[in-house]
Biotite code that builds the C-alpha atoms (Angstrom):
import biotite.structure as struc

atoms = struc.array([
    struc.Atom([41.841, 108.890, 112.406], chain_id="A", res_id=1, res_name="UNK", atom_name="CA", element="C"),
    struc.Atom([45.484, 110.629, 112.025], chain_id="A", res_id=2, res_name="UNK", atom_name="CA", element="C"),
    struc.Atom([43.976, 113.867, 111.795], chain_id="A", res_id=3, res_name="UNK", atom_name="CA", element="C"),
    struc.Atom([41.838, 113.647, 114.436], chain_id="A", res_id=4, res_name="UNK", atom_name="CA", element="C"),
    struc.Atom([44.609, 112.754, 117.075], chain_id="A", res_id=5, res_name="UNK", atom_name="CA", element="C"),
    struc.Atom([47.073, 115.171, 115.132], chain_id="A", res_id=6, res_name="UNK", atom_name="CA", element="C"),
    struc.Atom([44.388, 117.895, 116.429], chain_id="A", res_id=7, res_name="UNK", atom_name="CA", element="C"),
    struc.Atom([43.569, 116.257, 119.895], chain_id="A", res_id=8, res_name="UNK", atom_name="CA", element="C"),
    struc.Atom([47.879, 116.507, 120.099], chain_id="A", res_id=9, res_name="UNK", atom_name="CA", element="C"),
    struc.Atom([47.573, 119.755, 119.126], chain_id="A", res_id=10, res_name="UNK", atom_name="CA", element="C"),
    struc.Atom([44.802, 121.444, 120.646], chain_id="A", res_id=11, res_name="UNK", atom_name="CA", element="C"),
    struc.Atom([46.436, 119.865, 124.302], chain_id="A", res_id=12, res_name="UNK", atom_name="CA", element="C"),
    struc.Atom([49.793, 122.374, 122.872], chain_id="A", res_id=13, res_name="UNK", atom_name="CA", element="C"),
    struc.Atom([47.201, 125.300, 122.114], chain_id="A", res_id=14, res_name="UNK", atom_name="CA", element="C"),
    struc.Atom([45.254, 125.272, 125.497], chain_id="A", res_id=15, res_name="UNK", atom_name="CA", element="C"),
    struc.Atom([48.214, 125.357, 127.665], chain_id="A", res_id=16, res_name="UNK", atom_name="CA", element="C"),
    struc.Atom([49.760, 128.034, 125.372], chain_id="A", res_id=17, res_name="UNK", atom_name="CA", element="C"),
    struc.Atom([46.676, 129.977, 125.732], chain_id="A", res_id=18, res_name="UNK", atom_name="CA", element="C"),
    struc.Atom([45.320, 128.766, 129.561], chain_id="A", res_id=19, res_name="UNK", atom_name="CA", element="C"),
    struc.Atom([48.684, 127.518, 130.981], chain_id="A", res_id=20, res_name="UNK", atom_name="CA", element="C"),
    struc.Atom([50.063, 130.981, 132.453], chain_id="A", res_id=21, res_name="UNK", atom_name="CA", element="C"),
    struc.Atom([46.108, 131.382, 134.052], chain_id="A", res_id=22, res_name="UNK", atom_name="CA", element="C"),
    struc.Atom([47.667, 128.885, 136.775], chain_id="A", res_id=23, res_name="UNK", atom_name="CA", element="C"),
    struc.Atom([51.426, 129.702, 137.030], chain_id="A", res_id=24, res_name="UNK", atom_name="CA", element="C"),
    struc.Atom([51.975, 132.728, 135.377], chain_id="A", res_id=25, res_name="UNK", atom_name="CA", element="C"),
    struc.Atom([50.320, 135.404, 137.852], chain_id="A", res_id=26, res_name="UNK", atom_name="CA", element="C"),
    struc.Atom([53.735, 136.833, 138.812], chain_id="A", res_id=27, res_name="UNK", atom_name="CA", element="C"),
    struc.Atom([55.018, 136.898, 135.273], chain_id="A", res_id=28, res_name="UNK", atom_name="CA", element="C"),
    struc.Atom([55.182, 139.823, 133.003], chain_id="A", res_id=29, res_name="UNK", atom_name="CA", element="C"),
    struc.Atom([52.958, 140.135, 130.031], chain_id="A", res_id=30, res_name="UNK", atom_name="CA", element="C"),
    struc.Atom([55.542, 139.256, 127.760], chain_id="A", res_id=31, res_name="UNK", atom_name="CA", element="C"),
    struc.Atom([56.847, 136.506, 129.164], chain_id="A", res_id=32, res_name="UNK", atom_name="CA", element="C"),
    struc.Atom([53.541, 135.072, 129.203], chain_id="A", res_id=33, res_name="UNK", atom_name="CA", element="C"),
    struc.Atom([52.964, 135.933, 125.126], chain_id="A", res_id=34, res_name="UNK", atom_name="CA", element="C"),
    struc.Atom([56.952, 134.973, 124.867], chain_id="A", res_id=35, res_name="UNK", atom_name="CA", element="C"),
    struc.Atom([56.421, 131.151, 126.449], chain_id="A", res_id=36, res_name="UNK", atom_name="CA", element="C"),
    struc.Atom([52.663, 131.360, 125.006], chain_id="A", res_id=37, res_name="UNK", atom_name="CA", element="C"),
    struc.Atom([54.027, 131.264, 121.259], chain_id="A", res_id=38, res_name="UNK", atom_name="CA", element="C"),
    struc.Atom([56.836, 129.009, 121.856], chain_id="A", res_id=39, res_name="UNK", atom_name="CA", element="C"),
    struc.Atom([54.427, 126.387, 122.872], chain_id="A", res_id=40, res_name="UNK", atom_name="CA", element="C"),
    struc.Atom([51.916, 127.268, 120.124], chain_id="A", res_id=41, res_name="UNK", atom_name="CA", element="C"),
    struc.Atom([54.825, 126.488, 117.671], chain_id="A", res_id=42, res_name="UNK", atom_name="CA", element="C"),
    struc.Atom([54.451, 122.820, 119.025], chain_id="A", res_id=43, res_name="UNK", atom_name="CA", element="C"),
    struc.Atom([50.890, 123.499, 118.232], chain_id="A", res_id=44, res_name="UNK", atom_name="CA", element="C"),
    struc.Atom([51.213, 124.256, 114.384], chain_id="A", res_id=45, res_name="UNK", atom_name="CA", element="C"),
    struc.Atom([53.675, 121.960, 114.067], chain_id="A", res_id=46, res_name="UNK", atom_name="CA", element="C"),
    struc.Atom([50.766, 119.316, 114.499], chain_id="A", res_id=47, res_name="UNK", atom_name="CA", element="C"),
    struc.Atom([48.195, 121.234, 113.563], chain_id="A", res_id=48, res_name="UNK", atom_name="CA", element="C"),
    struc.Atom([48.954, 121.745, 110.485], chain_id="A", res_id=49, res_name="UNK", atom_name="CA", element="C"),
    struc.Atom([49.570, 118.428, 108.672], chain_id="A", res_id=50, res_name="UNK", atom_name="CA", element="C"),
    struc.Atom([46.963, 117.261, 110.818], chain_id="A", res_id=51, res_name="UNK", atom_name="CA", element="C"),
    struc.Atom([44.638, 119.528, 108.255], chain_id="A", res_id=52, res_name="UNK", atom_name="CA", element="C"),
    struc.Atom([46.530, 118.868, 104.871], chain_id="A", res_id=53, res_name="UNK", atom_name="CA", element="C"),
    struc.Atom([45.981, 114.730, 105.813], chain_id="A", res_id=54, res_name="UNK", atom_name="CA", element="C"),
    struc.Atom([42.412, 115.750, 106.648], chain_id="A", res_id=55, res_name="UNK", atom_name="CA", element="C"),
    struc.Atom([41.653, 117.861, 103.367], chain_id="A", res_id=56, res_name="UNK", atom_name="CA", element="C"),
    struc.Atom([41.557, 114.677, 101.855], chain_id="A", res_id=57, res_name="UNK", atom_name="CA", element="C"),
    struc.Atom([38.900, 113.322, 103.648], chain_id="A", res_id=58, res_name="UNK", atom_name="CA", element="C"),
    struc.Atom([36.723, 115.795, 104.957], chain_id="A", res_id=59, res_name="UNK", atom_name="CA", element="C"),
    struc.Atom([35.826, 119.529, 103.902], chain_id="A", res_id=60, res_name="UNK", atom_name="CA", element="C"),
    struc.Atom([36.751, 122.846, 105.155], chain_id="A", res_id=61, res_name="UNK", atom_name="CA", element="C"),
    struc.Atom([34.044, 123.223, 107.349], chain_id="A", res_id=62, res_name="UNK", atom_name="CA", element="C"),
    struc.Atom([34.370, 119.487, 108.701], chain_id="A", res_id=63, res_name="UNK", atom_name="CA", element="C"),
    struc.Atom([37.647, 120.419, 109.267], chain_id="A", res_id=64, res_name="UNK", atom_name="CA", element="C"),
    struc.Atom([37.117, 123.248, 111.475], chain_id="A", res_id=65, res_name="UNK", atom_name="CA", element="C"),
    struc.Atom([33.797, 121.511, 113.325], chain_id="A", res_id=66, res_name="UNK", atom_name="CA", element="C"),
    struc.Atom([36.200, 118.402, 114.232], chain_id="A", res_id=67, res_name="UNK", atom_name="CA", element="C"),
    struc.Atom([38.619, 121.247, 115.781], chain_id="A", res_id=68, res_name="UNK", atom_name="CA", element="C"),
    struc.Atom([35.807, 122.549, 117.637], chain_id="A", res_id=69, res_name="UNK", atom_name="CA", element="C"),
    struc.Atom([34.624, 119.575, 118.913], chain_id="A", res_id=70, res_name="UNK", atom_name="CA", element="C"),
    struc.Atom([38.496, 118.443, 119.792], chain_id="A", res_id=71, res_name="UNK", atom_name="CA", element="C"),
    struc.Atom([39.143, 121.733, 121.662], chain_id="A", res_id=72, res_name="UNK", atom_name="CA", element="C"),
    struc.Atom([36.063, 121.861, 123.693], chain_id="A", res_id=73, res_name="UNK", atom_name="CA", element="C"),
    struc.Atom([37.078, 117.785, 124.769], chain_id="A", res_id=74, res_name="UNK", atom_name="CA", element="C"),
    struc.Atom([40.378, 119.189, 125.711], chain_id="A", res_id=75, res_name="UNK", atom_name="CA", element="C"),
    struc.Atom([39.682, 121.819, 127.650], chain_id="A", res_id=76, res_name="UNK", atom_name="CA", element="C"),
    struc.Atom([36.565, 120.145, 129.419], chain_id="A", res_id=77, res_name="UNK", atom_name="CA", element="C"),
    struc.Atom([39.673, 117.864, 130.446], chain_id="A", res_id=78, res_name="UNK", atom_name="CA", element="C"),
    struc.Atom([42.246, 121.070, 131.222], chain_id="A", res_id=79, res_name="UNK", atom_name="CA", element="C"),
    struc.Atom([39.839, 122.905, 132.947], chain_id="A", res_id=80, res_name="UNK", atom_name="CA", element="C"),
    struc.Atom([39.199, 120.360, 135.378], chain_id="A", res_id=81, res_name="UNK", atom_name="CA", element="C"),
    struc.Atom([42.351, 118.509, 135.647], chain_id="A", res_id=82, res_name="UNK", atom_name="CA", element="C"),
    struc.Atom([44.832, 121.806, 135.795], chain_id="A", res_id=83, res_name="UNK", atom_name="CA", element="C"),
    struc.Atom([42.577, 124.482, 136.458], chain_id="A", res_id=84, res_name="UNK", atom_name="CA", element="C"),
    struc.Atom([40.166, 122.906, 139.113], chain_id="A", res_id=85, res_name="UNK", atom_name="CA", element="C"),
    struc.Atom([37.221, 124.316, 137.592], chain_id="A", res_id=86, res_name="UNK", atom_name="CA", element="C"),
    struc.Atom([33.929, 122.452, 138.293], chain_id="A", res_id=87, res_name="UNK", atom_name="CA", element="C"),
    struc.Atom([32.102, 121.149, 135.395], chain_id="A", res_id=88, res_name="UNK", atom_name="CA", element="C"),
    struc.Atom([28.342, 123.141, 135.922], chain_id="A", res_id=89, res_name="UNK", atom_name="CA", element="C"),
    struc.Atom([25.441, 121.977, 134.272], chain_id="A", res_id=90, res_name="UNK", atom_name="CA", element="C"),
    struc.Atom([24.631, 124.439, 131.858], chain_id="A", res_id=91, res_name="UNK", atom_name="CA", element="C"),
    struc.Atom([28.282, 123.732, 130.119], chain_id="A", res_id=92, res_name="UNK", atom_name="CA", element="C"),
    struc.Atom([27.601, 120.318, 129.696], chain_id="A", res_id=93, res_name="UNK", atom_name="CA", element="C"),
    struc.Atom([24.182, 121.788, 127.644], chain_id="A", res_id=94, res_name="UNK", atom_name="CA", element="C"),
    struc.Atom([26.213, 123.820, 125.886], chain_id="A", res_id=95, res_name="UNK", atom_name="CA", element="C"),
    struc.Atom([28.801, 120.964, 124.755], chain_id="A", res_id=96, res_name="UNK", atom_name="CA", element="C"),
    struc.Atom([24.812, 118.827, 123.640], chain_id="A", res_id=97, res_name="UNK", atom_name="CA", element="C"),
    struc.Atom([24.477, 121.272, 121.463], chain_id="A", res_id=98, res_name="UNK", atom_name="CA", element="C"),
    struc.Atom([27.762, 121.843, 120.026], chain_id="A", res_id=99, res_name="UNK", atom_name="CA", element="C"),
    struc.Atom([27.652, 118.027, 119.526], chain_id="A", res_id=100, res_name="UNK", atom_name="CA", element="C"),
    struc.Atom([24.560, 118.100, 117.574], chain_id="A", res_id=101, res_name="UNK", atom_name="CA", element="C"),
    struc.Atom([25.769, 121.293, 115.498], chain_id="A", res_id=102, res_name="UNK", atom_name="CA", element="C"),
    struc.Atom([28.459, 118.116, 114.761], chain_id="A", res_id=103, res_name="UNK", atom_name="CA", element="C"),
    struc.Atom([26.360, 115.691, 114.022], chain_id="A", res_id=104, res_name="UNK", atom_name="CA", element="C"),
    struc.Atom([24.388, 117.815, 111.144], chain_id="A", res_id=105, res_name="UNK", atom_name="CA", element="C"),
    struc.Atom([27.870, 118.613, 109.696], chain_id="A", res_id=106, res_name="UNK", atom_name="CA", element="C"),
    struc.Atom([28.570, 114.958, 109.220], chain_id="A", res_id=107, res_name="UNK", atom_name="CA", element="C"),
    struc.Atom([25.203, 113.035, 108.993], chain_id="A", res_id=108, res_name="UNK", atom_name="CA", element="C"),
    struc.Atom([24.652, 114.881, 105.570], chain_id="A", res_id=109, res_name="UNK", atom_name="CA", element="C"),
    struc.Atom([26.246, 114.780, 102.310], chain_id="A", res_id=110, res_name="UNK", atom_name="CA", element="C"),
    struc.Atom([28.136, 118.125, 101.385], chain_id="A", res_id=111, res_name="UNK", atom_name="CA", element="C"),
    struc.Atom([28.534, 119.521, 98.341], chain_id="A", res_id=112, res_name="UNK", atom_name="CA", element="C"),
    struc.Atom([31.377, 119.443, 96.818], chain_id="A", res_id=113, res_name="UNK", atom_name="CA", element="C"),
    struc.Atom([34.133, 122.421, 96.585], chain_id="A", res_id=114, res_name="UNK", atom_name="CA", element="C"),
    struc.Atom([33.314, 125.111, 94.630], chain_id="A", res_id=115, res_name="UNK", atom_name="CA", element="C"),
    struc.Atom([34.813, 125.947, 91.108], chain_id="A", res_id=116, res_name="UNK", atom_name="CA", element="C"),
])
């Protein structure tokens, strides 16, 4: 459960390093943008990646990166429509069905183990 809120924590650092300026950032130049961008993703790694080391122990590589997946898409679902004001159409929330069941067929079977 650690890892999973270590990459809810932060995925909410990635999206507004990566969506933030889409709302505020209009009159800034480009490298302010990329400058304040990467100082918040360094918040992001800073989480992101003990949040993977604790999960290695647990899950594989590929759960690993599914459970990111899944975490982002929650996140920004929430971002868009919070920050950005986006509506939520329906054809998104099909989209997020199927990434969901991608999820559960990474999970509901046994993996094999890492190979040698």
């Amino acid at each position: 459960m650690s890892t999973v809120l270590l990459l809810f924590c932060s995925n909410v650092f990635m999206t507004f390093a990566w969506y933030g300026h889409l709302k505020y950032g209009h009159d800034w130049p480009l490298w302010k943008a990329i400058v304040v961008s990467w100082a918040i993703a360094l918040l992001e790694y800073c989480l992101a990646v003990p949040a993977n080391r604790l999960g290695f122990s647990h899950f594989s590589g590929f759960q690993l990166k599914i459970i990111q997946e899944v975490v982002t898409l929650v996140v920004f679902t929430g971002f868009a429509v919070l920050f950005l004001k986006e509506k939520l159409a329906w054809n998104y929330l099909v989209a997020f069905v199927l990434i969901g069941l991608a999820a559960f067929f990474a999970f509901a079977f046994k993996a094999p183990g890492p190979a040698l």
